[in-house]
LOVOMAR-551940 format. One record per residue: x, y, z of N, C-alpha, C in turn; residue in one letter. Coordinates in steps of 0.05 Angstrom, whole numbers, plus 5000, padded with zeros to 4 digits. Layout:
N
XYZXYZXYZa ...
***
This chain:
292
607562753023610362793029612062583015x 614062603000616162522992617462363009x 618162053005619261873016622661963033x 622762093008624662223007625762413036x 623762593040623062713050623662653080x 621462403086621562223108624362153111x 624961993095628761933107630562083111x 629262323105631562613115630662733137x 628562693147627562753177628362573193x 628562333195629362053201633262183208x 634662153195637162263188638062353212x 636262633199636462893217636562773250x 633862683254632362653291634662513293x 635062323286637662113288639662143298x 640762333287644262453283644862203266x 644862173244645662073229649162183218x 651761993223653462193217653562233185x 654862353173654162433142654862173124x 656862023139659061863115656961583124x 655361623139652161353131650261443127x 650261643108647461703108646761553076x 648761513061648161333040647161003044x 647760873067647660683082644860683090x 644560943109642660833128639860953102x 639461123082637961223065636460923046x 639360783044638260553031636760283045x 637660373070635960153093632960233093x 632660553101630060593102628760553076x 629860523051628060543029626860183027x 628759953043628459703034625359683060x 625759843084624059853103621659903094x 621460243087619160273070618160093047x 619160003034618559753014616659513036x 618359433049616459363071614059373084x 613959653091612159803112609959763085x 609859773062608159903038606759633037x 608259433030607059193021606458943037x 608158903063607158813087605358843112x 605759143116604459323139602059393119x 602559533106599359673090598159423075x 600359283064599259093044598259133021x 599859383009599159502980602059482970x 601759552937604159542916605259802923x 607859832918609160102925608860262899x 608560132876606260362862604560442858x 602160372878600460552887601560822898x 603560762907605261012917606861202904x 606561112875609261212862607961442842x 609761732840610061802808612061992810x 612761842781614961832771617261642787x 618161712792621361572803620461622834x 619561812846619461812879616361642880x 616961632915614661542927613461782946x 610661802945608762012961608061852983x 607061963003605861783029604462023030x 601961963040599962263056600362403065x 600162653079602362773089600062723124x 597662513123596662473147597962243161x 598862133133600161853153603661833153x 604462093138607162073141609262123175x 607462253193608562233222609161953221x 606761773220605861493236608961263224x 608161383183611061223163613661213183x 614061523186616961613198617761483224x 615561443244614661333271616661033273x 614960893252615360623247618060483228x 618560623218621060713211623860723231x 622860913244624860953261624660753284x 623060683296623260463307624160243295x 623760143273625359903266628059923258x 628860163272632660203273633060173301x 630860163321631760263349631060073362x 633559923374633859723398631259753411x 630260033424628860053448626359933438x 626259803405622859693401623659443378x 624559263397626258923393623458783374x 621158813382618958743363618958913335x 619059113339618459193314621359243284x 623759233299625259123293625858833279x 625258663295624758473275622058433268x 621058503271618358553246619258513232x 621158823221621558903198623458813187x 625258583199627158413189625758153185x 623558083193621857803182623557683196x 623457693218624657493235622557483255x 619657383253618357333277617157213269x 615056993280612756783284610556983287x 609356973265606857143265603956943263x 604656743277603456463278603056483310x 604456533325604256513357603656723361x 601356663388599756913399601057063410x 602756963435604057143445605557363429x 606757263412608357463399606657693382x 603657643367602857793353601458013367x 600457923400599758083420601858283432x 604258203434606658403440607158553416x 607758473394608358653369605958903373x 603258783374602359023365601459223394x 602359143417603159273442604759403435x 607559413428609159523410609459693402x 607659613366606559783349603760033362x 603059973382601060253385602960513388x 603760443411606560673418607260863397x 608060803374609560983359606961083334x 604960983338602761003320601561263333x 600461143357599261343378601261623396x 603061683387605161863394604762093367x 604861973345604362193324600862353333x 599262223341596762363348596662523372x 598462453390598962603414600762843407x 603262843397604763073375602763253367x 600963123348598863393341600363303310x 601563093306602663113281600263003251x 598762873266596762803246594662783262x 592162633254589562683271587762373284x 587362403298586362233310584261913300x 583462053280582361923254583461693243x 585461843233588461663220589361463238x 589761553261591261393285589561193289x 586561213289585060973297585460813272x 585860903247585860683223588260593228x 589760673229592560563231592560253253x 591560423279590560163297589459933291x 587259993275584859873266585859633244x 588559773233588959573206591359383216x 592659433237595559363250593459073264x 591159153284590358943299589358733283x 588258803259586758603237588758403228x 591758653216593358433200594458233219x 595458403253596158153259594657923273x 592158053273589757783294590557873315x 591058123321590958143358589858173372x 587258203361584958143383584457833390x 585657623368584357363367587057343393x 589657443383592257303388591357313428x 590157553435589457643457588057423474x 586357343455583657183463584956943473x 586456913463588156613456589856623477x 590756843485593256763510591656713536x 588756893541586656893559586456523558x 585256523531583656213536586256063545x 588656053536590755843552591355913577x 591456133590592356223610589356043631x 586956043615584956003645584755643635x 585455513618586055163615588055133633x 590355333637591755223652591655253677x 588855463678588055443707586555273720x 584755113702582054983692584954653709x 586254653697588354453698589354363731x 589254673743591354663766588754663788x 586254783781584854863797582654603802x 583354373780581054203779582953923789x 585053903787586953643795584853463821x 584053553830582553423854580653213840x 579753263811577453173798578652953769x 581952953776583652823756584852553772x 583252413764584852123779584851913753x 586051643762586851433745585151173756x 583551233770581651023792580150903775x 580250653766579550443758576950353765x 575150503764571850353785571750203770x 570450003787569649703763571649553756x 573249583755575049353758574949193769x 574448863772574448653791576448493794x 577848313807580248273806581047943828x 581847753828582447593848585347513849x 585847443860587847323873588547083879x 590446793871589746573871593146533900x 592646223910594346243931597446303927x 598246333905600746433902602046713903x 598846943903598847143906599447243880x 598847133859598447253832595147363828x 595547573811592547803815591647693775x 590247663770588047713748585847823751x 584947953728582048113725579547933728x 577047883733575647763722573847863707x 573148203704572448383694573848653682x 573748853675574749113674572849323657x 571749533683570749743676571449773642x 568649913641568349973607569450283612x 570350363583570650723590568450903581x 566851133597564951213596566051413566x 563551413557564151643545562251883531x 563152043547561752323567562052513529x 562652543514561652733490558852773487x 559653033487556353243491555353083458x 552453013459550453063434550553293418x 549653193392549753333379548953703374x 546553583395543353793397544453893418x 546153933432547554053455549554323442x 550654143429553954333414551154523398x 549854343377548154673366547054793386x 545954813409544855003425547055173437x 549055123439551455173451552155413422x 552255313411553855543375551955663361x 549155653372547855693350547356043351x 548256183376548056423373550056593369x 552956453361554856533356556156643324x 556456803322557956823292560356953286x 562157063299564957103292566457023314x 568556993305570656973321570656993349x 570857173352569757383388568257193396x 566557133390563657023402564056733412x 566156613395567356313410568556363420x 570656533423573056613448571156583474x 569856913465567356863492566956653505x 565356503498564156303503565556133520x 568356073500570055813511571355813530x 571356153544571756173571569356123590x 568056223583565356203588565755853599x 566855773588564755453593566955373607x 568655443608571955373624572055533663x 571255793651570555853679567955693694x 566055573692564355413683565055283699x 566355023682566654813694568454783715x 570754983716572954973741570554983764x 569455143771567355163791565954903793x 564754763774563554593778565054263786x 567954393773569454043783570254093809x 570554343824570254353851568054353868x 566154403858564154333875563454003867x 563853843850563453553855565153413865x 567053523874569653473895569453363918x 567553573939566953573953565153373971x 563553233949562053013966563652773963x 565752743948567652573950569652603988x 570352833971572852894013570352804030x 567352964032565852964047565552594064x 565752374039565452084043567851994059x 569652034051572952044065572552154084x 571352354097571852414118570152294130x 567752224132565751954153567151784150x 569051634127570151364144572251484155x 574051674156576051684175574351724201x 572951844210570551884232570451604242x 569251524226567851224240570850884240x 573150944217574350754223577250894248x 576651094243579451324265581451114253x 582151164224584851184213585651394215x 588851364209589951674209590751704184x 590751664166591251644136589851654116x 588751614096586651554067587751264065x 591051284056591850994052591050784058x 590550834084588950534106587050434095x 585750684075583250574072582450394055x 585450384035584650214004587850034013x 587850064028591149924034590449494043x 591049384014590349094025592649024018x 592348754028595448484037596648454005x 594148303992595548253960595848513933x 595748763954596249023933598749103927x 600249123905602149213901603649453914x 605749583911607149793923606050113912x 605150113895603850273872600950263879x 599450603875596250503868595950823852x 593650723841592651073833591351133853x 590951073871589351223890591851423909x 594551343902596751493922596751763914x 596551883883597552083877594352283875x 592252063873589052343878589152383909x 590052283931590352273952592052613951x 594552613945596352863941594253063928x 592953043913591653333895589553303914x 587653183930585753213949586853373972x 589253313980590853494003590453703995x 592353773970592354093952589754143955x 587854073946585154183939584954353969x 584754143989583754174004584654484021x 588354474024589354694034587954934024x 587554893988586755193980584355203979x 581755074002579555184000578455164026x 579555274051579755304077575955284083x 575155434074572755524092570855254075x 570355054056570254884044571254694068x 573554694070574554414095573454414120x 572854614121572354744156569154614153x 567854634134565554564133565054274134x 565754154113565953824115566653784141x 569553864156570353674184567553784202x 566554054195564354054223561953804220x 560553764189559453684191559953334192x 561653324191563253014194563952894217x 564253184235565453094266567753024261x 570253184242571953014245574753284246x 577353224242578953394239581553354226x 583053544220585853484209585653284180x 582753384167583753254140584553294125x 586753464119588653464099591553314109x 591953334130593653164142593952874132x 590452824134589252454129590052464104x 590852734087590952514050592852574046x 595052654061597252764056598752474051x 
***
């Protein structure tokens, strides 16, 4: 079908009034220029003979589809698509574009206007150019870090072990030591057992949830023998606080222990049947109260 062709169907569906159709004829031809060498990612003379341009007449629904959407408010992505006004660098956005882009792709195969075939290539080449399967992967993996984040705070403190420290009679504090910093990076022979069965793309995504859902579970369950210790000395000293517990004469107004105290509370509210267990086996009660 004649390019041609297409922008006079376009027109038409439109209501195009007559005195723009020179206007709007020349928009779709800078579009298609577009669609040819951005979207398909071929020369528009592959397309050409003579002076017009041909399109298939399998994929000319899908041309006209996309086309027309990038005149129509009601598809703000594909619109500016086709004005190069988007970050085709950020996930989110390459995951909505081609959310978008199915719509008007997959509507010509429902029409009956071309065949099902086509429609999956069309899909097939839209998700590749823009990485939307990766772009996908990528909003998952940040969406569960930032759960990994909110869900593990109980396991995020600033607590100084090893630190040693005195105090001379003026009530000035010096170190006489200070904790070394551990450092926990997996071996070498770890990371290859970890990659070594992996080979595209997909397969690290996988994974990197994989090890994220993983460890959220696991920094909550090493949580727990911590509250579990806190709660035998509140048992055995019947403070009503955590504070009391690290609370001395020559300590400043400030500690890191005030603010893991607050994410131990949190922890604690959102894992009820977890608390209920420690206070039974502790003999004790109301500990989220104590780290509040």
């Amino acid at each position: 079908m004649k390019a041609s062709d297409i922008y006079k169907q376009i027109i038409r569906i439109t209501g195009v009034p007559a005195s723009a159709e020179d206007s709007v004829t020349r928009n779709l031809r800078n579009k298609m220029t577009f669609l040819l060498e951005q979207v398909a990612l071929r020369k528009v003379s592959d397309f050409k003979r003579g002076n017009n341009i041909f399109i298939p007449d399998n994929d000319a629904p899908i041309v006209r589809n996309l086309l027309m959407c990038s005149m129509d408010d009601d598809y703000p992505w594909i619109v500016d698509w086709f004005n190069e006004a988007l970050d085709l660098n950020d996930s989110l956005t390459c995951a909505s574009l081609f959310m978008s882009v199915k719509e008007p792709i997959m509507r010509a195969g429902i029409t009956g206007e071309t065949d099902f075939v086509t429609v999956d290539e069309w899909i097939s080449a839209i998700q590749g150019l823009l990485n939307a399967n990766m772009a996908q992967h990528t909003i998952r993996l940040k969406k569960a870090i930032e759960e990994f984040r909110t869900k593990t705070l109980v396991k995020n403190n600033t607590v100084n072990c090893g630190d040693i420290y005195i105090t001379d009679d003026a009530g000035n504090r010096s170190y006489v030591s200070k904790a070394k910093e551990r450092d926990v990076r997996l071996s070498g022979e770890i990371l290859e057992s970890i990659v070594r069965e992996l080979y595209v793309q997909d397969d690290y995504f996988t994974v990197l949830n994989q090890i994220i859902d993983f460890m959220v579970k696991d920094a909550e369950k090493k949580a727990l023998p911590d509250i579990e210790a806190y709660a035998l000395a509140k048992n055995v000293t019947e403070f009503d606080s955590a504070v009391d517990l690290i609370d001395t004469e020559d300590g400043s107004m400030v500690s890191e222990y005030y603010p893991w105290f607050k994410k131990v509370a949190k922890f604690i509210e959102s894992h009820p049947e977890e608390t209920k267990a420690i206070e039974e086996k502790t003999k004790t009660t109301n500990l989220k109260e104590f780290f509040e």
